[in-house]
PADO-389323 format. One line per 5 residues: number of its first residue (from 0); their letters; for each residue x, y, z of C-alpha. Coordinates in pm, 1 decimal. Example, Ala and Ser with C-alpha at 12.3 -4.5 7.8 and 13.67 -1.06 7.14 Angstrom:
residues 2
0 = as = 1230.0,-450.0,780.0 ~ 1367.0,-106.0,714.0
end
This chain:
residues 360
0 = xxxxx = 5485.9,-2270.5,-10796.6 ~ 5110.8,-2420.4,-10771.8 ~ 4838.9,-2187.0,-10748.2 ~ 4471.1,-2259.9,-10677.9 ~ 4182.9,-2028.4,-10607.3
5 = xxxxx = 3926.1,-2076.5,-10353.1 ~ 3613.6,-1980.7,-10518.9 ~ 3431.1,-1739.0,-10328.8 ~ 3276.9,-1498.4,-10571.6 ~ 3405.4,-1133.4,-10524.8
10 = xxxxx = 3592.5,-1262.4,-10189.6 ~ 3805.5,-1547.4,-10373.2 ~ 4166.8,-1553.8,-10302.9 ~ 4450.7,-1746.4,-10443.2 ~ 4636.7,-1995.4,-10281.5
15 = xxxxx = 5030.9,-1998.5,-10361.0 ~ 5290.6,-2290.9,-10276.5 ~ 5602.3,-2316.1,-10384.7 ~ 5953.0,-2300.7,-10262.5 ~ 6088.0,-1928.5,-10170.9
20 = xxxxx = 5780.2,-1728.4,-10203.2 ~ 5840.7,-1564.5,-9900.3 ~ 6110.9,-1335.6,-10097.9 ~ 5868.5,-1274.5,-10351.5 ~ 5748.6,-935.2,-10334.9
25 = xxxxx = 5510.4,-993.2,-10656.8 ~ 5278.4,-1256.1,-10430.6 ~ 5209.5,-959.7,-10187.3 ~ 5088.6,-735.4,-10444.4 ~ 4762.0,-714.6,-10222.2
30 = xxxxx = 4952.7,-488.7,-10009.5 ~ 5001.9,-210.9,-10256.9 ~ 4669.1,-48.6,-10151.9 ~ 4788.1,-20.3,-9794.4 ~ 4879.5,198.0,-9582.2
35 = xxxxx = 5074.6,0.0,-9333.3 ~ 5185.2,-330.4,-9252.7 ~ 5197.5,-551.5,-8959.8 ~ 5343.3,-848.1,-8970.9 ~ 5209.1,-1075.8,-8673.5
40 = xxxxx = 5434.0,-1380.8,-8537.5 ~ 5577.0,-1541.3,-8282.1 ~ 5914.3,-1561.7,-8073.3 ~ 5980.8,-1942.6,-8236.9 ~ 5899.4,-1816.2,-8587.7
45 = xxxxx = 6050.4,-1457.2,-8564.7 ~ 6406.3,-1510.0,-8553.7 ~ 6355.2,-1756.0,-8903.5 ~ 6210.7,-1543.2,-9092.5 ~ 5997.2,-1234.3,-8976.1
50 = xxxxx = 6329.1,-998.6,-9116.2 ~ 6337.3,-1144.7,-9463.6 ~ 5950.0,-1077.8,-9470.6 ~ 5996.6,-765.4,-9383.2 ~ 6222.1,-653.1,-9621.2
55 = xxxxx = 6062.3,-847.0,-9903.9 ~ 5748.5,-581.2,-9818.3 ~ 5958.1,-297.0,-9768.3 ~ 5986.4,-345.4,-10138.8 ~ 5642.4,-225.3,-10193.2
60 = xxxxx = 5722.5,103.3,-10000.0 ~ 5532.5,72.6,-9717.5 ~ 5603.7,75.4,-9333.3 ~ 5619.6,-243.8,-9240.3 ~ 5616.9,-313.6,-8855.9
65 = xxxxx = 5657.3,-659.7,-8619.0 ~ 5449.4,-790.4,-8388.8 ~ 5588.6,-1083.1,-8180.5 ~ 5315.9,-1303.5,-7979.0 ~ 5438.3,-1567.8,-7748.3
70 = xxxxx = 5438.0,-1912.9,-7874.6 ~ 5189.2,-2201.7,-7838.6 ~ 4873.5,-2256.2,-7849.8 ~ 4805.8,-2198.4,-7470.0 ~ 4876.9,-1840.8,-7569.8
75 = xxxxx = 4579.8,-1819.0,-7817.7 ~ 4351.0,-1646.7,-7572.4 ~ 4214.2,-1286.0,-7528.6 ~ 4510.3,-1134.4,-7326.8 ~ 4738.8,-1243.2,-7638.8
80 = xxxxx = 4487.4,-1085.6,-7912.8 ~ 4480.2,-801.2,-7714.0 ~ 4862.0,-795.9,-7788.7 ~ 4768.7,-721.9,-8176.2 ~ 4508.0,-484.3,-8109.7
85 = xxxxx = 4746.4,-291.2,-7851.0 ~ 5015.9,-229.1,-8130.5 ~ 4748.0,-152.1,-8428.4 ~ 4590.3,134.1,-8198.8 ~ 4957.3,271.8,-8061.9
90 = xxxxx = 5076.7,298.6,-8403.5 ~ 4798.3,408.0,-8588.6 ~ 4667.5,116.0,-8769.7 ~ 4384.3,166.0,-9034.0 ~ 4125.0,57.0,-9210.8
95 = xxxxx = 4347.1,24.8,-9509.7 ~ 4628.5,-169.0,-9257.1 ~ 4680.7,-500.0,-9366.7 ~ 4792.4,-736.3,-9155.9 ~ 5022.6,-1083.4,-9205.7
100 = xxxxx = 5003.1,-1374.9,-9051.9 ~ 5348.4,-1533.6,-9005.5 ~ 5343.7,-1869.8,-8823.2 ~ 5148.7,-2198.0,-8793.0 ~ 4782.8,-2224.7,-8670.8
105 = xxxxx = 4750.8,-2034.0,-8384.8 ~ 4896.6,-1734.9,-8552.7 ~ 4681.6,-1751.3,-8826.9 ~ 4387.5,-1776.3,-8621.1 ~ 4484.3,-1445.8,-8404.5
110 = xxxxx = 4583.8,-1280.4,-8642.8 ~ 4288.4,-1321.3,-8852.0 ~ 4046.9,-1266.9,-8578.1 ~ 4197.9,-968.6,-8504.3 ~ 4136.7,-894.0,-8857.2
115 = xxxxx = 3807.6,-966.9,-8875.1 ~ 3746.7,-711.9,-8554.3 ~ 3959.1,-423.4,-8590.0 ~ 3772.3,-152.2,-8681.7 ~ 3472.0,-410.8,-8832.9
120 = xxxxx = 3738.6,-582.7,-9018.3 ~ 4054.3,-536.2,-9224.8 ~ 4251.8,-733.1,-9476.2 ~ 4479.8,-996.5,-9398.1 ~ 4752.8,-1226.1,-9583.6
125 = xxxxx = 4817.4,-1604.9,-9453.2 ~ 5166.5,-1676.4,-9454.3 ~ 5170.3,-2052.6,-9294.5 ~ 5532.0,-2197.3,-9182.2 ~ 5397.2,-2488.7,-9026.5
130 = xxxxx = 5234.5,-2833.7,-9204.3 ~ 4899.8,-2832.3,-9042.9 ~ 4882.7,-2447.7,-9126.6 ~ 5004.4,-2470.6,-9481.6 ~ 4738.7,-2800.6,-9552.3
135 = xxxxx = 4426.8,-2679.4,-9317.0 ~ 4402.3,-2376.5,-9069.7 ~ 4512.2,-2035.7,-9317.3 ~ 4237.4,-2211.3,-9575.3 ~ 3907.4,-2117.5,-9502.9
140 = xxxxx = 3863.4,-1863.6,-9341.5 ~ 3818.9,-1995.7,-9006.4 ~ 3938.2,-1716.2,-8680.2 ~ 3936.6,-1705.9,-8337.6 ~ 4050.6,-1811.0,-7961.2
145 = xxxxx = 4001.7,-2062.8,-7702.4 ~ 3802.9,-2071.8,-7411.1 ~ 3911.3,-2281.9,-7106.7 ~ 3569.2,-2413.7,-7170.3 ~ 3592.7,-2525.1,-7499.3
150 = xxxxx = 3846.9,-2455.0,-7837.5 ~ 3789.5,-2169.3,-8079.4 ~ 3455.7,-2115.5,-7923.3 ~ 3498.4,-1730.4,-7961.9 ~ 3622.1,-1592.5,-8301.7
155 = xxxxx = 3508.5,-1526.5,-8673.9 ~ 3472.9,-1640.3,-9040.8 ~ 3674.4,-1425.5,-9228.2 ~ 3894.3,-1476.1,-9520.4 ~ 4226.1,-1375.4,-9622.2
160 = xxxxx = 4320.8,-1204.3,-9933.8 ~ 4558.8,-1437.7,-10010.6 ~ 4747.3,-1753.7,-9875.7 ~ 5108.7,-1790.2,-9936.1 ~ 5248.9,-2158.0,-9868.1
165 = xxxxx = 5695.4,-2127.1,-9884.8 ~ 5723.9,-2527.0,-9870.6 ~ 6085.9,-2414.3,-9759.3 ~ 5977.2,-2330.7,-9402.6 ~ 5882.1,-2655.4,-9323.3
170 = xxxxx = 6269.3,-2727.4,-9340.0 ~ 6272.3,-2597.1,-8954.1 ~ 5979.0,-2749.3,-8839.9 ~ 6072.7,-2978.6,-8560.4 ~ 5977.0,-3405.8,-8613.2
175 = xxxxx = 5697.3,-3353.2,-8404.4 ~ 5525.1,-3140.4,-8531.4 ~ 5553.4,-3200.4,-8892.4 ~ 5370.9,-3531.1,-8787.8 ~ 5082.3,-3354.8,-8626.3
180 = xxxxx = 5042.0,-3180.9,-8926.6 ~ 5083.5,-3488.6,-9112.2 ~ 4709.6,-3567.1,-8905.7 ~ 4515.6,-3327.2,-9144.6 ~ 4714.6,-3443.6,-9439.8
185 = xxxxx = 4567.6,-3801.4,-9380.5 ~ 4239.3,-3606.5,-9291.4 ~ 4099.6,-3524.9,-9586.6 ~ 4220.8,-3879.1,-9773.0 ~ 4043.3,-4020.2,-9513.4
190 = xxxxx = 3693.7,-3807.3,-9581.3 ~ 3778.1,-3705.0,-9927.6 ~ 4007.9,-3920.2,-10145.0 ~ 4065.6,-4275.2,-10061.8 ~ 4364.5,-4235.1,-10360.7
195 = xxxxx = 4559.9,-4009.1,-10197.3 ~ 4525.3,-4176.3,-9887.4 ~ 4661.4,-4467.8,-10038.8 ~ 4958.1,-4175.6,-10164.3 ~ 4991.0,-4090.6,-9840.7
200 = xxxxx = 5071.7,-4446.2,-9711.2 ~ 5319.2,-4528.9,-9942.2 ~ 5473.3,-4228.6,-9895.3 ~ 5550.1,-4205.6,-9579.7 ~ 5897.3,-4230.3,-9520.6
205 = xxxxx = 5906.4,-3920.8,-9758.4 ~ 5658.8,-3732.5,-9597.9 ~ 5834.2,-3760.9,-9263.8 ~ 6181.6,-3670.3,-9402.3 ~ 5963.6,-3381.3,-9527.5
210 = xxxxx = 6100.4,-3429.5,-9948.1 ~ 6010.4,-3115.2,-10110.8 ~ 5862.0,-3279.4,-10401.2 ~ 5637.0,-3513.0,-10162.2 ~ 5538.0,-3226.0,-9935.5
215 = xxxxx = 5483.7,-3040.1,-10256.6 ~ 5176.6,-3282.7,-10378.4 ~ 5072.9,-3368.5,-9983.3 ~ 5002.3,-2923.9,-9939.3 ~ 4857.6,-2894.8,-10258.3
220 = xxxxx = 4608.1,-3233.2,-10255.3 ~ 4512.6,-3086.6,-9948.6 ~ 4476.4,-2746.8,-10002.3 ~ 4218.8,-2843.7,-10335.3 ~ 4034.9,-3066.8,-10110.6
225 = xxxxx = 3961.2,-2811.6,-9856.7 ~ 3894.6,-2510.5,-10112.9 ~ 3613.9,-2711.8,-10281.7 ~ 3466.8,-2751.4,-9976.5 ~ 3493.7,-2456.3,-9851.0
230 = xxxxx = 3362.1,-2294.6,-10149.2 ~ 3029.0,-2543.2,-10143.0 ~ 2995.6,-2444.6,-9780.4 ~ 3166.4,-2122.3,-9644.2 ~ 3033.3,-2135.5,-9279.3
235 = xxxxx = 2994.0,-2432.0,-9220.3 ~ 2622.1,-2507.8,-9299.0 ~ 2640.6,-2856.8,-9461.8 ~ 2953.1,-3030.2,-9596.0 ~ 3201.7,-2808.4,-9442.1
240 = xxxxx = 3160.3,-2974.4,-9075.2 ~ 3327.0,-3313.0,-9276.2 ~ 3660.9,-3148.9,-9260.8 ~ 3605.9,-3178.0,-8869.1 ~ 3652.7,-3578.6,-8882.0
245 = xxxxx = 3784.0,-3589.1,-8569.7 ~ 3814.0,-3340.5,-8449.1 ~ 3535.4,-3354.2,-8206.6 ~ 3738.7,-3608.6,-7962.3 ~ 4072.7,-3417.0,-8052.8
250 = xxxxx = 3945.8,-3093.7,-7895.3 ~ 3838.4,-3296.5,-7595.6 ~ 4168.8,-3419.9,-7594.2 ~ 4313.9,-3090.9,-7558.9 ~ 4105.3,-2901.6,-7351.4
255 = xxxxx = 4118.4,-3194.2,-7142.5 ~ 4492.5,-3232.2,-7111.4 ~ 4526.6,-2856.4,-7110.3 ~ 4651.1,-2657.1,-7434.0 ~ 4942.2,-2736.6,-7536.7
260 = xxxxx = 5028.3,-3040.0,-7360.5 ~ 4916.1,-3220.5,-7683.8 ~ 4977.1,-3061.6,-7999.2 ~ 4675.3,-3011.0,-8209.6 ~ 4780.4,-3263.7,-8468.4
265 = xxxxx = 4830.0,-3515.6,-8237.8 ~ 4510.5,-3435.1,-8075.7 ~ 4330.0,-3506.3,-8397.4 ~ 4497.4,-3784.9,-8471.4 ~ 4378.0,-3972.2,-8179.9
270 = xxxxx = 4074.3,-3878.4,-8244.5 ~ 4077.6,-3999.5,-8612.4 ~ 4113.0,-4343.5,-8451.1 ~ 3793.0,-4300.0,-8219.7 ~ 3625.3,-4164.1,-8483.4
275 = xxxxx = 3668.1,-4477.4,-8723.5 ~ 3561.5,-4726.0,-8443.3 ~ 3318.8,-4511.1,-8403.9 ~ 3240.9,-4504.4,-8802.4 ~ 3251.2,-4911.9,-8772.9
280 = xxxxx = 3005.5,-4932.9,-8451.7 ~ 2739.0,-4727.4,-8686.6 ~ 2822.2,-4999.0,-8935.8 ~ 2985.1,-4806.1,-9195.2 ~ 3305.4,-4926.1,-9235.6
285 = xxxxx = 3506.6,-5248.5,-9148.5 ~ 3694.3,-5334.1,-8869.0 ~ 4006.1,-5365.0,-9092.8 ~ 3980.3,-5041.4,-9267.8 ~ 3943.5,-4871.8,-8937.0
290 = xxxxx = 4275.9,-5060.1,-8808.6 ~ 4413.0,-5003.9,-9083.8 ~ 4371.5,-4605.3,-9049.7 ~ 4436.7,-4668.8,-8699.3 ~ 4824.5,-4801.2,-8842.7
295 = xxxxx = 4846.0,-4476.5,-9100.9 ~ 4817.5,-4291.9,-8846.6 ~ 5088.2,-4467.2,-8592.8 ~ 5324.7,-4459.8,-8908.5 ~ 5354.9,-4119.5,-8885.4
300 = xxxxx = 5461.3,-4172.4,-8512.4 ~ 5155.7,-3981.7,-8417.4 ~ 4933.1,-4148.3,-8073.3 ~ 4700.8,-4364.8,-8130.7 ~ 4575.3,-4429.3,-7756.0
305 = xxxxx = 4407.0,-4106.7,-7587.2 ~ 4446.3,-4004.1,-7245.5 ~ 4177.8,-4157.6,-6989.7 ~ 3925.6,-3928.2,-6842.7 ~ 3636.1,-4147.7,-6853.4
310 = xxxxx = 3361.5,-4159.7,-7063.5 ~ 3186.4,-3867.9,-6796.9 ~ 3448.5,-3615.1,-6892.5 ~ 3488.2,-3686.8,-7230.1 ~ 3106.4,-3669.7,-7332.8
315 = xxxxx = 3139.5,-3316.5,-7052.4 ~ 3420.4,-3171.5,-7302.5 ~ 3246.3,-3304.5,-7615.4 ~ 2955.7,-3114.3,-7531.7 ~ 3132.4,-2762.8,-7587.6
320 = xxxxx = 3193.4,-2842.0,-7987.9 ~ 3047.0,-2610.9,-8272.5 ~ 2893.4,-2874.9,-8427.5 ~ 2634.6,-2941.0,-8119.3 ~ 2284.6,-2858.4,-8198.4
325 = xxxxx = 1999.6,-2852.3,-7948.9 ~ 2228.9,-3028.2,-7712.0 ~ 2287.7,-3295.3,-7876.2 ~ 2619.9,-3388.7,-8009.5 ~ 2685.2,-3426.4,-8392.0
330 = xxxxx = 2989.3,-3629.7,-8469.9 ~ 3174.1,-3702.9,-8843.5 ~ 3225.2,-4028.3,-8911.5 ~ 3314.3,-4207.0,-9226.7 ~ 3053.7,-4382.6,-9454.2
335 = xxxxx = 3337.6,-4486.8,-9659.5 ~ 3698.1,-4480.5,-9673.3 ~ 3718.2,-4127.6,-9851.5 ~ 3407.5,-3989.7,-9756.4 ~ 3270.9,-3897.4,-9470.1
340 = xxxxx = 2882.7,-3735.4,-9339.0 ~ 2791.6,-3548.0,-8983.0 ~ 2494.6,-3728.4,-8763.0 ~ 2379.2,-3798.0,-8400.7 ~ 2504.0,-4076.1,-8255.7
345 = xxxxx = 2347.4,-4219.2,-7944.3 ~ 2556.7,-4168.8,-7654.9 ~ 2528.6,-4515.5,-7519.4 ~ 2727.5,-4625.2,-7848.0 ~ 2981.8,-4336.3,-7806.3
350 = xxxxx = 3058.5,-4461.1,-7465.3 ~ 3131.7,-4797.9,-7631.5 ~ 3380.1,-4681.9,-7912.5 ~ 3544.0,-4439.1,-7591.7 ~ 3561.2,-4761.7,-7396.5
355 = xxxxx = 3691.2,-4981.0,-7697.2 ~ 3976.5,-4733.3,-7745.9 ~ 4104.1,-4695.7,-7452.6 ~ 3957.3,-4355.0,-7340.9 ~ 3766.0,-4535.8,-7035.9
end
């Protein structure tokens, strides 16, 4: 087992991953101080491993109760999070109630907004079964829902006490989606580390057989890459938005084709590849090194061509994204290969790169 800490003074948390840590009752020690448990999952992730969770806390001699969401993430709205906040006030939830998030990233995002507002805010563990969970979304901090205006528009930063990565559930992770979380994997080489990008290319017959010993270095590369920046900038003020590389045209992707018609990975994906034609428009990088992030990012059977809703619609979606300010759109792109800075870009040359990709 690997362990790093994201540095957050008296709110820093570990970060465990490892093989069979969900049987580990020693890793939940955070739980000893409370007074109940929920565990919070969903009906794809329940019937894996919610029970031998459960009785891995029981352990610690607390009740321990289940709360089963529907999956996907056009469930990750308020009528869903009401869900959680139904059960917590039915059975008597506390301030001392901790709660655990058991699934990929739309759990973790419920279940730590719900958190972050249940009674002004609770504890919360971040048990991640899914790639792009265990590499990006239960790091951070980062909570909330989506609007049909816009994704996780409406939510919180607030961090868990702990984040447990069992590299053993992404053994029943379906092929597609262990390549969309593959996307954030080549993420932060791409804005981070050109090395482990490089890593990432060679080994990418590995990563999509999902080898223990390759996922091993791909979750915890990852998960130091986003914990230093995170701990630089918690909410986002400077450096933080970088981890966002695109994501700006992903979540136009999505709200565009509707959640859940396009996983979240793949989403991002696509919009990697905008964003690096975008990145060689502004004259930062070459031609070649975008194609050749454009052909990463195919190898890991991921699309590379988005959906066409005109350059109208697109620049409509993109409009709803965190990182606007005063109306005007902010976008990553990549000075380099392996790292990357947040500016305006004019629109005119946004419509190009849309255009040029296949978006138009």
């Amino acid at each position: 087992m690997k362990t790093l800490e994201v540095d957050l003074g008296d709110r820093s948390y570990p970060i465990y991953i490892g093989t069979g840590l969900i049987d580990q009752p020693n890793l939940f020690g955070a739980c000893e101080k409370a007074t109940s448990i929920y565990i919070v999952t969903n009906t794809t992730v329940a019937p894996l491993y919610a029970e031998r969770l459960k009785k891995t806390l029981e352990t610690l001699g607390k009740p321990v109760r289940t709360i089963i969401l529907p999956d996907g993430e056009s469930y990750k709205d308020w009528k869903n999070l009401q869900l959680i906040f139904d059960d917590l006030l039915k059975f008597g939830a506390d301030r001392q109630t901790m709660l655990i998030a058991l699934g990929g990233g739309v759990i973790g995002d419920m279940t730590g907004f719900a958190a972050a507002s249940f009674m002004r805010g609770i504890r919360f563990i971040q048990v991640p079964t899914t790639l792009l969970a265990q590499v990006d979304s239960s790091v951070g901090g980062k909570t909330g829902i989506n609007h049909p205006l816009g994704k996780n528009m409406i939510g919180a930063f607030h961090q868990p006490t702990a984040v447990i990565a069992d590299l053993n559930t992404l053994k029943t992770l379906p092929a597609r989606e262990l390549s969309a979380g593959l996307a954030e994997v080549i993420k932060h080489g791409a804005i981070a580390d050109e090395q482990f990008l490089s890593w990432i290319e060679v080994n990418t017959p590995a990563l999509l057989e999902c080898n223990t010993e390759a996922m091993a270095h791909a979750v915890l590369r990852s998960c130091e890459i986003k914990s230093a920046v995170v701990s630089a900038d918690e909410k986002e003020g400077g450096i933080r938005a970088t981890l966002n590389f695109g994501h700006t045209f992903g979540h136009a992707i999505e709200a565009g084709m509707g959640y859940g018609e396009w996983l979240h990975g793949e989403a991002v994906g696509c919009g990697m590849v905008i964003g690096a034609d975008l990145s060689h428009r502004l004259g930062y990088i070459s031609r070649a090194q975008a194609d050749h992030l454009k052909q990463i990012i195919k190898s890991m059977k991921l699309p590379t061509e988005p959906p066409k809703f005109g350059s109208a619609r697109y620049m409509e979606l993109m409009q709803v994204d965190k990182k606007t300010e005063g109306g005007q759109i902010r976008y990553v792109v990549l000075e380099k290969i392996g790292k990357a800075k947040i500016q305006g870009v004019p629109d005119s040359q946004v419509i190009e790169t849309l255009t040029a990709t296949g978006a138009v």
